[in-house]
C-alpha positions as CSV (number, residue, x, y, z in Angstrom):
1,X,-20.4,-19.2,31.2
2,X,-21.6,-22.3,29.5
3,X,-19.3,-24.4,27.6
4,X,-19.4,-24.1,23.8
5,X,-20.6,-27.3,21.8
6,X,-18.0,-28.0,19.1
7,X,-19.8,-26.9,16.1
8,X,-20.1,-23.7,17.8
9,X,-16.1,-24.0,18.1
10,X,-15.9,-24.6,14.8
11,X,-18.3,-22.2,13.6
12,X,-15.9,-19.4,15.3
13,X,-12.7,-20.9,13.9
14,X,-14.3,-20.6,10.2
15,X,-15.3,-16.9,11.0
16,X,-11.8,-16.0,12.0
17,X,-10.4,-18.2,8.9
18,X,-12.8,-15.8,6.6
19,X,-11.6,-12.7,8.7
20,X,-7.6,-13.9,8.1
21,X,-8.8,-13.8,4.1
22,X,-10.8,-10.4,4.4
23,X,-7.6,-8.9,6.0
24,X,-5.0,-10.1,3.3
25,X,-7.5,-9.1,0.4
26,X,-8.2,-5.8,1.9
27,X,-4.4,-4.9,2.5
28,X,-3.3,-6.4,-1.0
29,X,-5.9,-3.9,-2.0
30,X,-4.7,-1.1,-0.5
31,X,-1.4,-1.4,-1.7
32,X,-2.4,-1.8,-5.0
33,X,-4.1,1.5,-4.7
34,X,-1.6,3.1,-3.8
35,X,-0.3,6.1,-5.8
36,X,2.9,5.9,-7.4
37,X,5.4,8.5,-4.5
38,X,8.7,7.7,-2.9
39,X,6.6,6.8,0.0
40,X,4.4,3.8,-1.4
41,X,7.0,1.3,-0.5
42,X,7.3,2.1,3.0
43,X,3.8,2.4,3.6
44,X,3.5,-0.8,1.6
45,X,5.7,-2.5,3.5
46,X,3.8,-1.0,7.0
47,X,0.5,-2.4,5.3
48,X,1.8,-5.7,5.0
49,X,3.2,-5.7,8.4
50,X,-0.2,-4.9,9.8
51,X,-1.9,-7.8,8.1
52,X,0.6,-10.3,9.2
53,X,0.6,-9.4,12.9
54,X,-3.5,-9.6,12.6
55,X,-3.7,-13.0,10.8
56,X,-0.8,-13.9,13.3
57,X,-3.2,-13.0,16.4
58,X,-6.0,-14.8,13.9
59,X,-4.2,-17.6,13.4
60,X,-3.2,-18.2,17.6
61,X,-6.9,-18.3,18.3
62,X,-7.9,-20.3,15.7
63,X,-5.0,-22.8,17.1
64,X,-6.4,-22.4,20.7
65,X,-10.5,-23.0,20.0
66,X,-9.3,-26.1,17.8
67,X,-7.6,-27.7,20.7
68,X,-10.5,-26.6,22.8
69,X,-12.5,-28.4,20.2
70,X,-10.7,-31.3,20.1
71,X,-10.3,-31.3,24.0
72,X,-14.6,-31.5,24.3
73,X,-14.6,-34.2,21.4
74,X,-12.2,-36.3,23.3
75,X,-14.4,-35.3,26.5
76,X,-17.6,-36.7,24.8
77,X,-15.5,-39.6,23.5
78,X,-14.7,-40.6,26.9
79,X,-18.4,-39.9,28.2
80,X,-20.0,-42.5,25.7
81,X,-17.3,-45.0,26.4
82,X,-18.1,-45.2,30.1
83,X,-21.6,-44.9,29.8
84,X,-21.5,-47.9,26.9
């Protein structure tokens, strides 16, 4: 597996940022759409849930290609320095 160029990296970490937004959207509009029942709040409360463990996982790789990122910038840093 070749290693990823960093605007690669970050092209991935914005995908998964627009993803993280797509989720919360999608479950605040599913709760809004809900119909009024003595059940909405729970499975209000189970949609919400949802969406936070997902933009939790979202957000842990997000974390882990931007210090891969930064890992190869410092990389290529130190590259140019000893070849200056």
């Amino acid at each position: 597996m070749r290693t990823p160029t960093t605007s690669q990296l970050r092209t991935a970490i914005e995908v998964l940022k627009n993803l993280g937004e797509r989720i919360n959207e999608n479950a605040a509009h599913s709760v809004i759409q809900l119909p009024e029942s003595r059940f909405a709040d729970q499975h209000a409360a189970r949609i919400a849930v949802h969406a936070i463990e997902q933009t939790t996982q979202i957000e842990t790789v997000m974390a882990q290609l931007k210090s891969w990122r930064d890992e190869l910038k410092q990389e290529r840093r130190q590259c140019v320095t000893q070849h200056v």
